[in-house]
C-alpha positions as CSV (number, residue, x, y, z in Angstrom):
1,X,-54.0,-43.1,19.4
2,X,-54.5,-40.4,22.0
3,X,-57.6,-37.3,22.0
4,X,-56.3,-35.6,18.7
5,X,-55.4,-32.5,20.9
6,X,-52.3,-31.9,17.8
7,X,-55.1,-30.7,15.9
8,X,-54.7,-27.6,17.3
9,X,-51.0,-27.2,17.0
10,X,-49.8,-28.7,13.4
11,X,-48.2,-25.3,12.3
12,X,-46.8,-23.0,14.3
13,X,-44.3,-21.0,15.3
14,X,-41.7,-20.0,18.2
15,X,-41.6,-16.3,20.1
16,X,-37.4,-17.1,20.6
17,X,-35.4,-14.2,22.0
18,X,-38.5,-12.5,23.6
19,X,-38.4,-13.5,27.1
20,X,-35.9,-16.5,27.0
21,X,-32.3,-16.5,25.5
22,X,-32.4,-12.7,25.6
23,X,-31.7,-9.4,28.3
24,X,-34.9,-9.1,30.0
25,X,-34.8,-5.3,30.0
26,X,-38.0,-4.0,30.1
27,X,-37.6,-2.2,26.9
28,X,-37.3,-5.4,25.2
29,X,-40.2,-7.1,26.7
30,X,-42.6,-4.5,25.4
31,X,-41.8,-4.3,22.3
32,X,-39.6,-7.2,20.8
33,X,-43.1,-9.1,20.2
34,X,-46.1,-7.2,19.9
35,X,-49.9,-8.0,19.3
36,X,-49.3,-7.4,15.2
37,X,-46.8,-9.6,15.2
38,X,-49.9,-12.0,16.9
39,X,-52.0,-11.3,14.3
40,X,-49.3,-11.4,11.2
41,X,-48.8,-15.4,12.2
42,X,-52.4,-15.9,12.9
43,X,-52.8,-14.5,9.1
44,X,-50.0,-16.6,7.6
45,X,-52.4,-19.6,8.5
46,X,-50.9,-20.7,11.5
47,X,-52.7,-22.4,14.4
48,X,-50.6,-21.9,17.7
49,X,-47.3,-20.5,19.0
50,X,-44.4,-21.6,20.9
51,X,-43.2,-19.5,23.6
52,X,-39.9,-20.4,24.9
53,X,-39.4,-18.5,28.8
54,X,-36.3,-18.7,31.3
55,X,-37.3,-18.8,34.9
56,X,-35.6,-15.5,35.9
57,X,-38.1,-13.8,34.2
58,X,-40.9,-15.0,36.6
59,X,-39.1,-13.5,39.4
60,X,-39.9,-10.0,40.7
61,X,-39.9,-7.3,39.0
62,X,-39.3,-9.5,35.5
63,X,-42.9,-9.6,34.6
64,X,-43.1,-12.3,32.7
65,X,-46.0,-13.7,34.4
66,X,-47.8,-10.3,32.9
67,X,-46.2,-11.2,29.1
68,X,-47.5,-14.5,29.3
69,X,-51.6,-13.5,30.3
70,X,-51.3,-10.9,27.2
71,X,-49.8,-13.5,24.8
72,X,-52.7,-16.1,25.8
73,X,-55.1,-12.9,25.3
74,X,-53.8,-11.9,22.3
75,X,-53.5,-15.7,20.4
76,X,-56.8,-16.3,21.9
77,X,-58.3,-12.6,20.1
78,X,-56.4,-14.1,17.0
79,X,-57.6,-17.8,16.5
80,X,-54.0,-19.0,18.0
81,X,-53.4,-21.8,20.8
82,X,-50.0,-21.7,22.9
83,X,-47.4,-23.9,24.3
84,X,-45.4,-23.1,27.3
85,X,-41.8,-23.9,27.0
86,X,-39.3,-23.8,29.8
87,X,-36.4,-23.2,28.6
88,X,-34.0,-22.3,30.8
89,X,-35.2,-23.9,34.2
90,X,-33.8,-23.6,38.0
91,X,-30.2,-25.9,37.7
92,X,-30.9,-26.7,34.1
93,X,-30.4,-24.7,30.8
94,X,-29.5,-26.6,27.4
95,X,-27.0,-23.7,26.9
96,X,-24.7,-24.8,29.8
97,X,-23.4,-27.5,32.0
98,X,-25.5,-27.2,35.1
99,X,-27.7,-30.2,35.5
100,X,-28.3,-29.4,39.3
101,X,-32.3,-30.2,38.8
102,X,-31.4,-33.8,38.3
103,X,-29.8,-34.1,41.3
104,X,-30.7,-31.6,43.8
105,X,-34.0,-32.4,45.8
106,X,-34.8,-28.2,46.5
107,X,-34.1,-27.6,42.8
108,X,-36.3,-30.2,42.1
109,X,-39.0,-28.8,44.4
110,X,-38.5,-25.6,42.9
111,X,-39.3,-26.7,39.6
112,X,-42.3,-28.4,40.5
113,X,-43.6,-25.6,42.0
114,X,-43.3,-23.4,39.2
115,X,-45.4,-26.0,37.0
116,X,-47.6,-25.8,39.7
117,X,-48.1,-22.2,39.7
118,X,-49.0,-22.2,36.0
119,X,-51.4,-25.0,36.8
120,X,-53.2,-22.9,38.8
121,X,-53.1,-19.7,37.1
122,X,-53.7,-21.2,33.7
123,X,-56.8,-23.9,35.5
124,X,-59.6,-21.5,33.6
125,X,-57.9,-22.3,30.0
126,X,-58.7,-25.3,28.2
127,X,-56.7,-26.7,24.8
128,X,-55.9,-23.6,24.0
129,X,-52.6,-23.8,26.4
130,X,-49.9,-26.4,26.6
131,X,-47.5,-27.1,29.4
132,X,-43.5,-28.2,27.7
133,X,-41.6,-28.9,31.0
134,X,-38.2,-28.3,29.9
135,X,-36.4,-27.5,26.8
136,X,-33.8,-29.8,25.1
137,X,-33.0,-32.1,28.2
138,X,-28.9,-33.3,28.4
139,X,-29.2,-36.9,30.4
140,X,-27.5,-39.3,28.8
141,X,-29.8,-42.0,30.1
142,X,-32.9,-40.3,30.9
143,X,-33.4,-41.5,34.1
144,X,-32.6,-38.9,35.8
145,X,-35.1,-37.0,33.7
146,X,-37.6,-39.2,33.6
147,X,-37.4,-39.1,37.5
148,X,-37.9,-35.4,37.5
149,X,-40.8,-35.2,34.4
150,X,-42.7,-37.8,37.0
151,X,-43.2,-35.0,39.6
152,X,-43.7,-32.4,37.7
153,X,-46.5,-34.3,35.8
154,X,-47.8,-35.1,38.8
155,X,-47.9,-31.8,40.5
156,X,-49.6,-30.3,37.4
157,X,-52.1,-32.7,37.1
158,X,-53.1,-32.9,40.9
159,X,-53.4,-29.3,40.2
160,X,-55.5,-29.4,36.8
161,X,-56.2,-32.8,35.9
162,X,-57.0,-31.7,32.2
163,X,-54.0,-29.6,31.4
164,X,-52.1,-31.2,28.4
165,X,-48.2,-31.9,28.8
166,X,-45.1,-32.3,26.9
167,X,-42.4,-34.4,27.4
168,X,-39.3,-34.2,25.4
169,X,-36.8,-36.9,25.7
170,X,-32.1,-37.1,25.6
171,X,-29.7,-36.0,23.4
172,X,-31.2,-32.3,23.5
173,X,-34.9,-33.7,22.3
174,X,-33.1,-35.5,19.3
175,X,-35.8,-38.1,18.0
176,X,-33.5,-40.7,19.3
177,X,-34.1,-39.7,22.4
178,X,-38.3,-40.4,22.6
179,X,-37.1,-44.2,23.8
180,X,-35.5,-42.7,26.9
181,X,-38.9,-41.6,28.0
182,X,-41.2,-43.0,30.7
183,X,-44.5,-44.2,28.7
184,X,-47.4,-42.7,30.0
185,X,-50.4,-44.4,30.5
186,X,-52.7,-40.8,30.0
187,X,-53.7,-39.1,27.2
188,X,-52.5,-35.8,28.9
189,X,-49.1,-36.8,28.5
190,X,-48.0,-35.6,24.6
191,X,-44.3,-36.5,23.5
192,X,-42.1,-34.0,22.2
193,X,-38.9,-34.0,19.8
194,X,-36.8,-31.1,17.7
195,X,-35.5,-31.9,14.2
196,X,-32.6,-29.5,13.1
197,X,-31.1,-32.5,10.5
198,X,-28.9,-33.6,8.6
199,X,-26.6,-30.8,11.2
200,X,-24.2,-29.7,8.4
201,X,-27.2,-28.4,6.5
202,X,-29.8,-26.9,9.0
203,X,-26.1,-25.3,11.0
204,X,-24.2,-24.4,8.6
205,X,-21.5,-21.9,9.6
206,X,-23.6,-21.1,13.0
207,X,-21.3,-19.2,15.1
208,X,-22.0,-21.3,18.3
209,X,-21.1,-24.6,16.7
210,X,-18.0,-26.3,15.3
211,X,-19.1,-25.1,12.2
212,X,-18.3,-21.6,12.6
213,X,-15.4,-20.5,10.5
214,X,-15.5,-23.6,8.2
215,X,-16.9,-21.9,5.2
216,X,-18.9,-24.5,4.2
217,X,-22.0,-23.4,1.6
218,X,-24.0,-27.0,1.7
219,X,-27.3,-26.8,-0.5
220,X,-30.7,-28.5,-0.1
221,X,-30.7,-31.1,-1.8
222,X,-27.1,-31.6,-2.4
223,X,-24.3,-33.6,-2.4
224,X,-22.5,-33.0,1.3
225,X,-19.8,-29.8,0.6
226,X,-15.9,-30.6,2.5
227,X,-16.3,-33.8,3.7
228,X,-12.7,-34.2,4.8
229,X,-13.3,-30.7,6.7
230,X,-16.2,-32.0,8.4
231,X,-14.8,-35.3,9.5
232,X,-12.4,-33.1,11.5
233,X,-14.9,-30.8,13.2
234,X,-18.0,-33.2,13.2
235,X,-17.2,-36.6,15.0
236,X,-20.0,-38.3,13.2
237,X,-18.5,-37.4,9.5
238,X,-15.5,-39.5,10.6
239,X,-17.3,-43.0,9.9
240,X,-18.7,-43.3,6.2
241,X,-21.5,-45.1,7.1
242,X,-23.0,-43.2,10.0
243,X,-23.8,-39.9,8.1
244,X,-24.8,-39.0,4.2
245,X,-22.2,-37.8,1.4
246,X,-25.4,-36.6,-0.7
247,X,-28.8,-34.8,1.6
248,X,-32.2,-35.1,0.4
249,X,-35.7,-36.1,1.2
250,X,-34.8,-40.0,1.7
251,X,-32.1,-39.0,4.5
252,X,-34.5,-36.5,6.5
253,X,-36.8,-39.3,6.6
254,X,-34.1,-41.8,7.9
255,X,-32.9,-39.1,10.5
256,X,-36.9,-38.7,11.5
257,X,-37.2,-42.7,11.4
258,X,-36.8,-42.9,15.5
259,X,-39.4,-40.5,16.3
260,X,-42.1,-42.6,13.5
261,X,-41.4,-45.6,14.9
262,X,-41.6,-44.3,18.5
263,X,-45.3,-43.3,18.0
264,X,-46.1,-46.0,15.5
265,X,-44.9,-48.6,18.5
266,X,-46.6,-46.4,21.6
267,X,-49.6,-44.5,20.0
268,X,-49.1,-41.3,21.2
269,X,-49.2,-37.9,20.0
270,X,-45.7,-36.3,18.7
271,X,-44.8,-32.8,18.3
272,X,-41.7,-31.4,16.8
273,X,-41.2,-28.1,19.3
274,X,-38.4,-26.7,17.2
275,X,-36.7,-27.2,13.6
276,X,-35.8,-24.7,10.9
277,X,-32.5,-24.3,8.9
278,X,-30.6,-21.5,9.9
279,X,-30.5,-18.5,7.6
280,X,-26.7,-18.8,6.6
281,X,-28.5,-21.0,3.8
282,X,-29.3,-20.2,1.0
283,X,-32.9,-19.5,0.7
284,X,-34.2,-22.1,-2.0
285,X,-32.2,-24.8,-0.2
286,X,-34.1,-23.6,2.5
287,X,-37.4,-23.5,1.4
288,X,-36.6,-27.2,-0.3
289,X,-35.4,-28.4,3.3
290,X,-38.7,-27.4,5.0
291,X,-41.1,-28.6,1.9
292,X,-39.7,-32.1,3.1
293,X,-39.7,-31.4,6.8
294,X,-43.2,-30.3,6.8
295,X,-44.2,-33.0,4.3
296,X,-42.9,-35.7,6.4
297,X,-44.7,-34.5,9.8
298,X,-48.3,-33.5,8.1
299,X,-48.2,-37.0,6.5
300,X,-47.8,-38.4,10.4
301,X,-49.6,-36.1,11.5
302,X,-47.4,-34.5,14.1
303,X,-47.5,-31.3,15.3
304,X,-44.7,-28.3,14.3
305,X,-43.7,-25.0,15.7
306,X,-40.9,-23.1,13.5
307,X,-37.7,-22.2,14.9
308,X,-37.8,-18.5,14.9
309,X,-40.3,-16.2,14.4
310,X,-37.6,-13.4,14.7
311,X,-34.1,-12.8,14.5
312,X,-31.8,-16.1,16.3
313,X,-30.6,-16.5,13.3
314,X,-33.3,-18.5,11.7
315,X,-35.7,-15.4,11.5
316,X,-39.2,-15.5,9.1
317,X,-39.1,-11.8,9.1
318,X,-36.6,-8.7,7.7
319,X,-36.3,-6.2,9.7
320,X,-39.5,-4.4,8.6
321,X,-41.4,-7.1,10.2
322,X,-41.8,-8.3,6.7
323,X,-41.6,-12.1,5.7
324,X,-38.6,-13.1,4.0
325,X,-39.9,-15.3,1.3
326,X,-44.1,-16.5,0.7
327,X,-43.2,-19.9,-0.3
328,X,-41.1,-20.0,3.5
329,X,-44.2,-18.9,4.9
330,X,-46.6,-21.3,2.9
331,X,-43.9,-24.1,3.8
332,X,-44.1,-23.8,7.1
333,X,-47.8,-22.9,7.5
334,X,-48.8,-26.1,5.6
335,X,-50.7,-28.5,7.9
């Protein structure tokens, strides 16, 4: 097993829709996260917190170069660590089709240079700061990927040889995809997966999925609600035997299986970046859902950040900033 550097980061949370996935108005910036909401998570018992970022808001004028020194400030005032999460990177954003930084040598250097920045900027922190190079990567094979991860990995580390790095494999960082990944022999080098399964439960009528207008209500546990429906929208409900008629504890576990046995076979540290079910549920399925999730990765002893602090649709908070329900909070705050 690798330096227990997860120790630091076994419940946290993600700062979604701040300066990623969002305008970048400066209006926003200021005030969609401030340093209460820093010291409300650090309260709830959480040790760290994910802060997703697209590149444009490194570029002048953006500021978000300034957002992240104040966010390392303010989690380091506050007990907190923080990982770095690219999420929408030059020629590469899960959201779309471009996949220009697998192919493009400039892109590539681009990349690499922004990693490379942090590096230097960030050479003064320890732990306390994670690198993620790239959010919920969409190559098939991973070769490409892996290709890519390999210079950026080594840019960062000829820059800071002790700066700590995740790598998230295919399939949009689906636990599957951890066997597409280049094995590092270097305890710097932490794997990374999200878990938003089983899909018809976590994504229930989400508006950007083919679940949008199919009215389906599908509790935690439960047996699976329109199954005929959902073997027209979902390809996967078309074969009986690839996905569950009845969700609960046993079939979380079997869609986590790839990711256990990936770090039971290689030894090295996991971290789930992302998972949450969406708020469309209802909130004891919800709360019933995570209870399992968070069960399953404190028992491996894997790392977690919640998918979202605020608002995407999978919000902790109301709109007074209050939390939505204790026993969500304890849930995901259990380490």
């Amino acid at each position: 097993m690798q330096k227990d550097i997860m120790q630091g980061y076994m419940a946290g949370v993600n700062l979604g829709g701040w300066i990623s996935q969002c305008t970048l108005e400066a209006a926003h910036i200021a005030s969609f996260i401030t340093e209460e909401d820093i010291r409300q998570i650090a309260a709830w018992g959480m040790d760290h917190v994910r802060l997703p970022f697209d590149h444009p808001v490194l570029e002048e004028g953006r500021r978000g170069y300034e957002v992240i020194d104040k966010l390392i400030d303010w989690c380091k005032a506050h007990g907190l660590n923080v990982v770095l999460d690219m999420h929408h990177a030059p020629g590469y954003a899960f959201f779309n089709e471009d996949t220009q930084l697998f192919t493009d040598a400039d892109t590539q250097e681009r990349f690499v240079a922004i990693w490379k920045d942090f590096a230097k900027r960030y050479q003064g922190e320890g732990g306390n700061v994670i690198f993620e190079l790239l959010n919920e990567i969409n190559d098939p094979h991973g070769d490409k990927w892996n290709n890519v991860a390999h210079m950026a990995i080594d840019g960062i580390l000829s820059v800071d040889p002790d700066r700590y790095i995740l790598l998230g494999g295919p399939f949009h960082n689906a636990a599957r995809g951890l066997n597409s990944l280049e094995i590092w022999d270097d305890e710097h080098v932490l794997y990374n997966f999200h878990f938003y399964e089983p899909f018809v439960f976590t994504h229930q009528r989400a508006v950007w999925t083919a679940l949008k207008d199919s009215g389906i209500h599908q509790p935690y546990p439960g047996k699976v609600e329109g199954l005929e429906q959902l073997a027209q929208l979902l390809p996967e409900y078309k074969e009986p035997d690839s996905a569950p008629a009845v969700l609960d504890r046993d079939v979380v576990l079997a869609y986590m299986a790839p990711a256990l046995e990936f770090a039971k076979r290689t030894g090295k540290s996991l971290y789930c970046g992302e998972y949450g079910p969406i708020d469309k549920a209802d909130m004891d399925s919800r709360i019933n859902w995570l209870k399992d999730v968070t069960g399953i990765l404190n028992e491996h002893h894997i790392g977690k950040a919640y998918w979202s602090y605020k608002e995407m649709g999978f919000s902790t908070i109301d709109k007074q900033n209050k939390p939505v329900s204790p026993a969500l909070i304890a849930a995901i705050a259990s380490k």
